[in-house]
C-alpha positions as CSV (number, residue, x, y, z in Angstrom):
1,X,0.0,0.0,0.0
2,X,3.3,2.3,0.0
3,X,2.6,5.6,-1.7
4,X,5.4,7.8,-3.9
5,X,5.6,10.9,-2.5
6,X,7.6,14.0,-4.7
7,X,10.7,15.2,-3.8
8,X,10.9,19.0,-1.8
9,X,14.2,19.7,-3.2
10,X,13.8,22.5,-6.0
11,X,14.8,20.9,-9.6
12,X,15.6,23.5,-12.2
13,X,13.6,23.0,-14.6
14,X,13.9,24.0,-18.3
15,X,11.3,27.5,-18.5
16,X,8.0,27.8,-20.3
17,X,5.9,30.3,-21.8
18,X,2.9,28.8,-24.2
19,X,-0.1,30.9,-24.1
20,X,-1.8,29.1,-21.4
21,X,1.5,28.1,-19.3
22,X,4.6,29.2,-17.5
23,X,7.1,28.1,-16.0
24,X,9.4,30.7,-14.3
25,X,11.6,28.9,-11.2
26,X,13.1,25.8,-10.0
27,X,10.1,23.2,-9.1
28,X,8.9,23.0,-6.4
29,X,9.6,26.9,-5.9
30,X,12.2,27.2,-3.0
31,X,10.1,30.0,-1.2
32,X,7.3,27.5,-0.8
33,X,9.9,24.6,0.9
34,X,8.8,25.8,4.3
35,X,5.3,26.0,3.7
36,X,5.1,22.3,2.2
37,X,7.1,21.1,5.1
38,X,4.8,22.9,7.5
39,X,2.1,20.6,6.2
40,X,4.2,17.7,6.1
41,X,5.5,18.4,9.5
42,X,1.1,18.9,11.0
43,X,-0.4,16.7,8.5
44,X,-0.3,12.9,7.9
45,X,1.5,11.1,5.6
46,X,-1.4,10.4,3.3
47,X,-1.8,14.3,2.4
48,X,1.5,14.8,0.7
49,X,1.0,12.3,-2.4
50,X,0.2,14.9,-5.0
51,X,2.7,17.4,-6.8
52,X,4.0,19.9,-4.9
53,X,2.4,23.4,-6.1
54,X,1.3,26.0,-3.7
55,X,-1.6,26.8,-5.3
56,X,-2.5,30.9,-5.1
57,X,-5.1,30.9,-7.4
58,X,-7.4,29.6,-10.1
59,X,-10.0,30.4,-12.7
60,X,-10.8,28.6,-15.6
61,X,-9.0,25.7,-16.6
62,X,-5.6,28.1,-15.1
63,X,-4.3,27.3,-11.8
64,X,-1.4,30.3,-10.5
65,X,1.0,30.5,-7.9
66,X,2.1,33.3,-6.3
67,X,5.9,33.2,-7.9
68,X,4.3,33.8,-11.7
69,X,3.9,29.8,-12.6
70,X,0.6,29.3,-14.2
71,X,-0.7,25.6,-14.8
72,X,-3.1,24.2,-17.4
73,X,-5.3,22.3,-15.3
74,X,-6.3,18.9,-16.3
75,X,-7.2,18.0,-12.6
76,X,-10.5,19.8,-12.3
77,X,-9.3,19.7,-8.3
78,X,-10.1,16.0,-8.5
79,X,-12.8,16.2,-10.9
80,X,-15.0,18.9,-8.9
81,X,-14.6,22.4,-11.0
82,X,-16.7,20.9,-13.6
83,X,-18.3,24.4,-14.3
84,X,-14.7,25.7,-14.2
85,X,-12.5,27.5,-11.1
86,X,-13.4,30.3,-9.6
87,X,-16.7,31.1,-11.5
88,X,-18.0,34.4,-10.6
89,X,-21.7,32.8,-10.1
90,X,-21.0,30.4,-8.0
91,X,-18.9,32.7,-5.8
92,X,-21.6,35.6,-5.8
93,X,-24.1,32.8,-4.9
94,X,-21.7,31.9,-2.1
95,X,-21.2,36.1,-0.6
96,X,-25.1,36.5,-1.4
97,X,-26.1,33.5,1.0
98,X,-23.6,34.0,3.4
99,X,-23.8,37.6,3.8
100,X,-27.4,37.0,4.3
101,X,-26.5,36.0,6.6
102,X,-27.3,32.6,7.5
103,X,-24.7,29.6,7.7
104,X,-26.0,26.8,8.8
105,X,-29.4,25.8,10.0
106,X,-29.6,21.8,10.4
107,X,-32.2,20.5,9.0
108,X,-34.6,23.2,9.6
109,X,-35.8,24.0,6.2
110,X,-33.8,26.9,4.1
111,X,-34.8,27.8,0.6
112,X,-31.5,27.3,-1.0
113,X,-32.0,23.6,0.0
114,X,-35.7,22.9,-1.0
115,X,-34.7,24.9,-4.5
116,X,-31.8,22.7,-4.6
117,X,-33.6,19.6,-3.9
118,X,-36.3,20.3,-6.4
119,X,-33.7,21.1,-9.1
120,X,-32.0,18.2,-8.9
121,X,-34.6,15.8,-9.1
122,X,-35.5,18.3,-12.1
123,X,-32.8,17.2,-13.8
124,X,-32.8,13.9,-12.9
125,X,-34.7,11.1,-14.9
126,X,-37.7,9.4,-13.8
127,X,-38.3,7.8,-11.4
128,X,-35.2,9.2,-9.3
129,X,-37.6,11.7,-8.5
130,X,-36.5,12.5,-4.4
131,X,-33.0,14.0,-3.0
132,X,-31.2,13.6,-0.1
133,X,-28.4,16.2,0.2
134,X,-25.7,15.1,2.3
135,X,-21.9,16.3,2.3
136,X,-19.0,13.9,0.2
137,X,-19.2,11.1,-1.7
138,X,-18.5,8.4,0.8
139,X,-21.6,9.2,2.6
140,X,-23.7,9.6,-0.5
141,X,-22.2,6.0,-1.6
142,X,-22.9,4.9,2.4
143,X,-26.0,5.7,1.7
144,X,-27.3,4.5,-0.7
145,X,-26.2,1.2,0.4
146,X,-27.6,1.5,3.5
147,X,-31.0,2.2,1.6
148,X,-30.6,-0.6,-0.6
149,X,-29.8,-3.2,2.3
150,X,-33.2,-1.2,4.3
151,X,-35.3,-2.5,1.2
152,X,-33.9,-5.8,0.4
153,X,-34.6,-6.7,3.8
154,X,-38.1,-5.7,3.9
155,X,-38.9,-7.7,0.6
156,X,-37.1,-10.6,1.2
157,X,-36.0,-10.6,5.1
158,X,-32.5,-10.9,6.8
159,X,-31.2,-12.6,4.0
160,X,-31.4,-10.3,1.3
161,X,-28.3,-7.7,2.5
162,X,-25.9,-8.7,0.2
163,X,-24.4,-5.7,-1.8
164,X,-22.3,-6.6,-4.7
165,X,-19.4,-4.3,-6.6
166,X,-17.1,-4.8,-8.8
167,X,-13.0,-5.4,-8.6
168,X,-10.6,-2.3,-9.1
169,X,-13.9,0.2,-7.6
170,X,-13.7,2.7,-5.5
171,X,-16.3,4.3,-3.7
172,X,-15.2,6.1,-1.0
173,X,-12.3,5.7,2.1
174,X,-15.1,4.9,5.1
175,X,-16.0,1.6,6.2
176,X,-19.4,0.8,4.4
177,X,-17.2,2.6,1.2
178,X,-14.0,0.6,1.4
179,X,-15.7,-2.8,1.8
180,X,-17.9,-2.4,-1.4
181,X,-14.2,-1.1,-2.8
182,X,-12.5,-3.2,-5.2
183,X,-9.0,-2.5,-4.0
184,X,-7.4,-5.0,-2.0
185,X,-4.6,-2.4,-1.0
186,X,-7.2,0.3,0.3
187,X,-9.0,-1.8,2.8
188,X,-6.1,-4.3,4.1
189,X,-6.8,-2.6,7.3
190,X,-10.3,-3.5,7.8
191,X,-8.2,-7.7,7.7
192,X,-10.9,-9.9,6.6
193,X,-13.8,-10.2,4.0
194,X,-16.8,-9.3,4.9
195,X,-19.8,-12.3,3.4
196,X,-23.0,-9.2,3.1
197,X,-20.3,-7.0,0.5
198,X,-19.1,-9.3,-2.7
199,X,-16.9,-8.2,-5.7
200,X,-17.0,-9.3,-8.8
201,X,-14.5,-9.0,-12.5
202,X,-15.5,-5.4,-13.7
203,X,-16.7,-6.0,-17.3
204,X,-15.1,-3.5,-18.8
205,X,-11.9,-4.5,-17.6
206,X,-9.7,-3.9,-20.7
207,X,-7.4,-7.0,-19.2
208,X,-9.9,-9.8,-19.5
209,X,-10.6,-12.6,-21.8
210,X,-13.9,-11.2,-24.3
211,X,-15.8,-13.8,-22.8
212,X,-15.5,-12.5,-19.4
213,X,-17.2,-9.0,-19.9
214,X,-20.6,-11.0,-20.5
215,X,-23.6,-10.5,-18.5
216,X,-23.1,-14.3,-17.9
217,X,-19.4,-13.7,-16.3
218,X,-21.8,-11.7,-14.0
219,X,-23.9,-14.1,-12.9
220,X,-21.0,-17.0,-12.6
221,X,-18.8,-15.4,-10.7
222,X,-21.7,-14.4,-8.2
223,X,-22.9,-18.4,-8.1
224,X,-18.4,-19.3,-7.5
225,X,-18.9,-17.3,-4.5
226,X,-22.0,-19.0,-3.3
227,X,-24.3,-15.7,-3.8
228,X,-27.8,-16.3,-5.1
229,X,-29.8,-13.8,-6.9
230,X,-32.8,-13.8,-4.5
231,X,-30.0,-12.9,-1.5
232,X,-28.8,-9.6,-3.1
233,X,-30.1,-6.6,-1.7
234,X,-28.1,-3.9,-4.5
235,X,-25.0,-3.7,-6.8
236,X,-23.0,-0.8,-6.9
237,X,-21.1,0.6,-9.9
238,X,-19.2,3.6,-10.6
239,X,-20.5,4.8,-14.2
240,X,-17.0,4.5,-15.3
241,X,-14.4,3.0,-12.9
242,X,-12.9,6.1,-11.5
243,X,-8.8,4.9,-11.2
244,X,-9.7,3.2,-15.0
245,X,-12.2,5.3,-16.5
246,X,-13.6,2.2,-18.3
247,X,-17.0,1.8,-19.0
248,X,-18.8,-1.8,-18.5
249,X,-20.3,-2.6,-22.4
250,X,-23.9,-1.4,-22.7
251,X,-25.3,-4.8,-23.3
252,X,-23.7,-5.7,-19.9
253,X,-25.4,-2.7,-18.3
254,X,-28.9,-3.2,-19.9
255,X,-28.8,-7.0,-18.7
256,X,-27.4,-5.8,-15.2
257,X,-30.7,-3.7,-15.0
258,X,-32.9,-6.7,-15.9
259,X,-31.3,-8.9,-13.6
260,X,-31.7,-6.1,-10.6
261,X,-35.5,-6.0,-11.3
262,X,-36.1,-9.3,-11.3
263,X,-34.5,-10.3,-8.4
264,X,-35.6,-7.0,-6.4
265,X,-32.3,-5.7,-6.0
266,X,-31.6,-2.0,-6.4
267,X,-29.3,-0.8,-8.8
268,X,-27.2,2.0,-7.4
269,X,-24.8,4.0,-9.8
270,X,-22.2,5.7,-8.3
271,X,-21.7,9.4,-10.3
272,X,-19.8,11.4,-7.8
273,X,-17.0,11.4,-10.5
274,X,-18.5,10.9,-13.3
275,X,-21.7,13.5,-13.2
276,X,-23.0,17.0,-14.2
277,X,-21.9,17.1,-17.6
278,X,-18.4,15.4,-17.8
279,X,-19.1,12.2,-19.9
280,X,-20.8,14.3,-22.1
281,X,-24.1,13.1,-21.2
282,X,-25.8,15.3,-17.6
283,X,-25.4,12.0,-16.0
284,X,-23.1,9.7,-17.0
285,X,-25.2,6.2,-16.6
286,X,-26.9,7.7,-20.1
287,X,-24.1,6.0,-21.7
288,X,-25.8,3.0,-21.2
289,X,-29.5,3.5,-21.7
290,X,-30.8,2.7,-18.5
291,X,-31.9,4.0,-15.0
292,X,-30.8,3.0,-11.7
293,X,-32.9,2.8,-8.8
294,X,-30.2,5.3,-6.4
295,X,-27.3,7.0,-7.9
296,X,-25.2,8.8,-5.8
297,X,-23.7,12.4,-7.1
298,X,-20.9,15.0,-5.6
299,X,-17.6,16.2,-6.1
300,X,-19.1,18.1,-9.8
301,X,-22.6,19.4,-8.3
302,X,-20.9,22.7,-7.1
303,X,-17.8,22.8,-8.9
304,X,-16.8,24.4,-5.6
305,X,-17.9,23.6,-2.1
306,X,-18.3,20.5,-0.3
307,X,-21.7,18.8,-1.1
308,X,-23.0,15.6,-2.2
309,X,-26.6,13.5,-2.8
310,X,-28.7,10.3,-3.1
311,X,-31.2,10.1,-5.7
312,X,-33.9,8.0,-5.8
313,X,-37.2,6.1,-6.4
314,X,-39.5,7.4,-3.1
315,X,-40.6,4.3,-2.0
316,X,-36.6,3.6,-1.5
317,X,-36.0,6.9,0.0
318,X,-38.8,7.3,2.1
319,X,-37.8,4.0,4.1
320,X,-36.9,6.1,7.3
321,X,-39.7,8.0,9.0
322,X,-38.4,11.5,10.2
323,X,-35.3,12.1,12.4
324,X,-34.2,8.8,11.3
325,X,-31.5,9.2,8.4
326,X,-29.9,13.1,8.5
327,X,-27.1,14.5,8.3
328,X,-25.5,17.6,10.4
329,X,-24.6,19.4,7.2
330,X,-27.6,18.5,4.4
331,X,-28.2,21.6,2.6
332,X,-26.0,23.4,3.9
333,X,-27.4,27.1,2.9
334,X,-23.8,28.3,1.6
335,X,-23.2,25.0,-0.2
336,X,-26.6,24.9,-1.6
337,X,-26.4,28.5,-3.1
338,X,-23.5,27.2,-4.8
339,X,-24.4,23.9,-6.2
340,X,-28.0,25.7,-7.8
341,X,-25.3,28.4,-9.5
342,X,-23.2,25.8,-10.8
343,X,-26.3,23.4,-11.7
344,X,-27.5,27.1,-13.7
345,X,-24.0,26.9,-15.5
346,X,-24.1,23.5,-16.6
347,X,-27.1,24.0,-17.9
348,X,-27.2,27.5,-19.4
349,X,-23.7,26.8,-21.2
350,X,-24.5,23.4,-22.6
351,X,-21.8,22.4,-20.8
352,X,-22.4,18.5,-21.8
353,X,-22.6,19.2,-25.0
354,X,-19.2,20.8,-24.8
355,X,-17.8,17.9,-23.3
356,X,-18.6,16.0,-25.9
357,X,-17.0,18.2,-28.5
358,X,-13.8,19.0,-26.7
359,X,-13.5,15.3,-25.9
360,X,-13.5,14.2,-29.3
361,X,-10.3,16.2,-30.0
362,X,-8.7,15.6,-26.5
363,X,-9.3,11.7,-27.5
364,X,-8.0,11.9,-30.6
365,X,-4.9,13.5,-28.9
366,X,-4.2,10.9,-26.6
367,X,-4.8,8.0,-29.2
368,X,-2.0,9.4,-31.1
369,X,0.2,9.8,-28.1
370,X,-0.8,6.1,-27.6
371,X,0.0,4.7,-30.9
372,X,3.4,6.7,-30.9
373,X,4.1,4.4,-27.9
374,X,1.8,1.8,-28.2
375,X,4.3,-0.9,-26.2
376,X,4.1,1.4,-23.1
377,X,0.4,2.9,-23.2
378,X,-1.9,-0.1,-23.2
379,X,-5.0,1.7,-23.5
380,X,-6.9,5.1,-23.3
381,X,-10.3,5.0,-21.6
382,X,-13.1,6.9,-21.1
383,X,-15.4,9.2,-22.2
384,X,-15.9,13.0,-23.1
385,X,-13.8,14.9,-20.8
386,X,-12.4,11.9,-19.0
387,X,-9.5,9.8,-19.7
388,X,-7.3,7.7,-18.6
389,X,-3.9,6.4,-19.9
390,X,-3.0,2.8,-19.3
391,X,0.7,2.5,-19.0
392,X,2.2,-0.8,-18.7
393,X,5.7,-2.5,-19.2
394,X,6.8,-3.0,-22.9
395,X,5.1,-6.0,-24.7
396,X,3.4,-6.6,-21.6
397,X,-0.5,-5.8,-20.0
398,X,1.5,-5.6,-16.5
399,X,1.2,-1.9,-15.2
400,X,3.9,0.5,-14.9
401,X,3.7,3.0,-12.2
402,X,7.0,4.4,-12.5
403,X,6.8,5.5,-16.1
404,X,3.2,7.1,-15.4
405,X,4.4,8.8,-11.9
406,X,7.4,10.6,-14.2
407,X,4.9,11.4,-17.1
408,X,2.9,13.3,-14.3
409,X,5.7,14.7,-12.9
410,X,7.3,15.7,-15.7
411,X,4.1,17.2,-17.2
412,X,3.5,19.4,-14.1
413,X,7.6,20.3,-14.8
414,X,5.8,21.9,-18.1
415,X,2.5,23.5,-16.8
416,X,0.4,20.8,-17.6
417,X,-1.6,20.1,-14.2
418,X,-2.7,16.5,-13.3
419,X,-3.3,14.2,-9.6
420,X,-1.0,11.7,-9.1
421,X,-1.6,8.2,-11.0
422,X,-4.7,6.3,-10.4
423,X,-6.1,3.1,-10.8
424,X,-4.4,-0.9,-10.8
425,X,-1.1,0.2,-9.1
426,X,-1.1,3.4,-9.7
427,X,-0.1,3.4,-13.4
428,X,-2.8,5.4,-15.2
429,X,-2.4,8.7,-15.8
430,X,-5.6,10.5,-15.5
431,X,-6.8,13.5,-17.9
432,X,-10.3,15.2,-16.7
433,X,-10.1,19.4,-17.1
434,X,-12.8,21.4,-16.4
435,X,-15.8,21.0,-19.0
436,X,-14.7,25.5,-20.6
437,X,-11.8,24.0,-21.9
438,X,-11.2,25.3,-25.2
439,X,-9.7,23.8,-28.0
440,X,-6.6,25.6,-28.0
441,X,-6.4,24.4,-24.6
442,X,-7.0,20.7,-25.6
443,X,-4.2,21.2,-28.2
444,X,-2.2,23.1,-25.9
445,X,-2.3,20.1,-23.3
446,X,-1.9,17.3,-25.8
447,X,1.5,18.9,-27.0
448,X,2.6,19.2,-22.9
449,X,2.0,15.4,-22.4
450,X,3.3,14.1,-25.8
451,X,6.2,16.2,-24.6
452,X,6.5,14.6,-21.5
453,X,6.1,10.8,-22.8
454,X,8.5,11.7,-25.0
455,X,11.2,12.7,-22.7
456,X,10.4,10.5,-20.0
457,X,10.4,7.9,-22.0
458,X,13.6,8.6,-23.5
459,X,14.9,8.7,-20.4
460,X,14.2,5.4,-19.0
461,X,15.2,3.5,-22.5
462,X,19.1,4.9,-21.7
463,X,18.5,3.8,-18.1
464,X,17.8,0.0,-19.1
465,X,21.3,-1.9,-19.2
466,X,22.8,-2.6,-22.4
467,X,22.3,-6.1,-21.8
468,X,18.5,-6.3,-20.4
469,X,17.4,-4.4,-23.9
């Protein structure tokens, strides 16, 4: 489970100045050493895993610091500024509510919340037609399990609670979250298995045999660990896998939405990466022509503030009488003012629609990256303005963490702004900018990271021994 942290020690790096970055100093910028080790010093170890930039500022798709370096950011903060930083809406929304001033109320009713509420399930398909506001996406993913456990058990008793997910998902970093994760490494801590949460082969695993991303891989690998049908309460699914961005097939996901009905189990998607707009679709699970019963959204809803939700078929949400299932922070007035600006945006700008667009040209970027080095990029995955790159060793489908951690690196070196690498150990680099992105600035990125493949991989060809090539 051992992390790669980046180095403090300033690296001169070579300057740049395209028309949407710039490089000035050494990296990381030797006036912000003592701040970074101030946080390493107060914060734990888990916090210092992603490149060290102090950031000062951002709007856009531009993230400044305060030394003149200005980043292209293809991070969207972890996949939140969907509507872009710093939009002037959502922060007016923000001053306007909290200058009302009210802060926080509970759950005594506030307008920004009911007008939030009513929004959302607006927006939402039939019949996810009630909300349940809550705060991040573990708890909207806690949940909605919880709900979907609530109902099996009241159709079929205390045997239906079984909740099955898929391998290599991630759907949070609390309890209920980790052991409906599909990542071994994540939830080693929790130390054993737990028989109501079951994972199964994702089928859209890009690594398995075509005959094992069938409906009917589904349903064997649930009967080889001794799961039957009328026993499961849900399955949870991230729209696409977040640390992949792979999509299951559609035929899968129609058949997956068969079986659920039949058997009176609630289909859950989880969205909190994947929705408002990214996939180029509102909500990503469009993809695949079907409804779920919950899906779970955050992380894009306010392109800002902390805020997440459930929504649902009412007879599922309305389980709990009142008092029963709350949350200190739902609605949050502050949060809510800024999730109904960005929801405004999204909608106002047809910023789906853009997403689709701009991701046809960022994909055909990356392909040709790919094919340039097609025995050391696997795969690229995903959909509108979400990628990921698949890096593995050469000739092989076995990952390769180290070349993907120096693409990052070095693409940050250039002004090109990305997390860390996601996904099977760590070795796929993820691409997901805010949803304004221009096409200049698609172009603009693509030429940063074929840059940085290009080096990087240079690099590590004269680094292999004369007698290993």
């Amino acid at each position: 489970m051992a992390g790669r942290s980046f180095s403090l020690t300033p690296k001169k790096v070579p300057q740049v100045n395209s028309k949407f970055r710039t490089i000035k100093t050494a990296l990381p910028v030797p006036e912000s050493i003592s701040l970074l080790e101030t946080l390493r010093a107060h914060e734990p170890a888990s916090m210092g895993g992603q490149p060290p930039i102090v950031w000062e500022s951002a709007t856009g798709c531009e993230v400044k610091d305060r030394w003149g370096n200005r980043w292209l950011d293809w991070s969207s903060g972890v996949l939140v500024t969907n509507a872009g930083h710093g939009r002037k809406e959502i922060a007016d929304a923000i001053v306007k509510q909290a200058t009302s001033p009210l802060l926080h109320n509970y759950l005594f009713p506030n307008e920004a919340r009911a007008a939030l509420a009513k929004r959302l399930t607006e927006l939402a398909p039939a019949p996810l037609k009630k909300c349940f506001l809550l705060t991040t996406g573990s708890e909207a993913t806690e949940c909605a399990m919880k709900l979907a456990k609530t109902w099996g058990i009241k159709q079929g008793g205390n045997k239906k609670d079984v909740i099955v997910s898929f391998e290599h998902g991630f759907h949070g970093r609390t309890l209920g979250a980790q052991l409906a994760g599909g990542i071994p490494a994540l939830k080693s801590w929790i130390t054993h298995e737990h028989p109501d949460y079951v994972q199964v082969p994702f089928p859209g695993d890009w690594r398995l045999k075509p005959e094992q991303r069938t409906f009917a891989a589904f349903e064997q690998a649930l009967k080889a660990k001794g799961v039957e049908a009328k026993n499961v309460a849900g399955v949870i699914v991230e729209s696409y896998q977040g640390g992949s961005a792979s999509f299951m097939p559609v035929d899968v996901a129609k058949q997956l939405r068969e079986w659920c009905t039949k058997n009176g189990a609630a289909l859950i998607f989880d969205e909190v990466q994947a929705g408002f707009g990214r996939c180029g679709t509102f909500f990503a699970f469009e993809h695949y022509g079907v409804v779920p019963d919950l899906t779970c959204c955050g992380k894009g809803i306010s392109s800002s503030l902390p805020i997440s939700c459930v929504l649902g078929r009412p007879e599922i949400m309305d389980l709990y009488p009142p008092g029963s299932m709350t949350s200190t922070h739902s609605g949050n007035p502050i949060c809510a003012a800024a999730a109904l600006a960005n929801l405004e945006i999204l909608v106002k700008e047809k910023l789906s629609e853009q997403a689709a667009a701009r991701g046809e040209e960022l994909f055909a970027g990356l392909e040709a990256i790919r094919k340039q080095y097609a025995e050391r990029v696997a795969r690229v995955e995903g959909k509108g303005l979400v990628a990921g790159m698949h890096c593995v060793k050469p000739g092989t489908t076995e990952p390769d963490p180290d070349l993907a951690f120096r693409v990052v690196e070095r693409a940050v070196e250039k002004g090109l702004l990305m997390f860390t690498p996601v996904g099977f150990m760590g070795a796929t680099v993820k691409i997901c900018p805010p949803l304004v992105i221009s096409k200049e600035q698609v172009a603009d990125g693509i030429a940063a990271l074929g840059e940085a493949f290009a080096e990087v991989v240079a690099e590590i060809v004269k680094e292999v021994p004369a007698s290993a090539k």
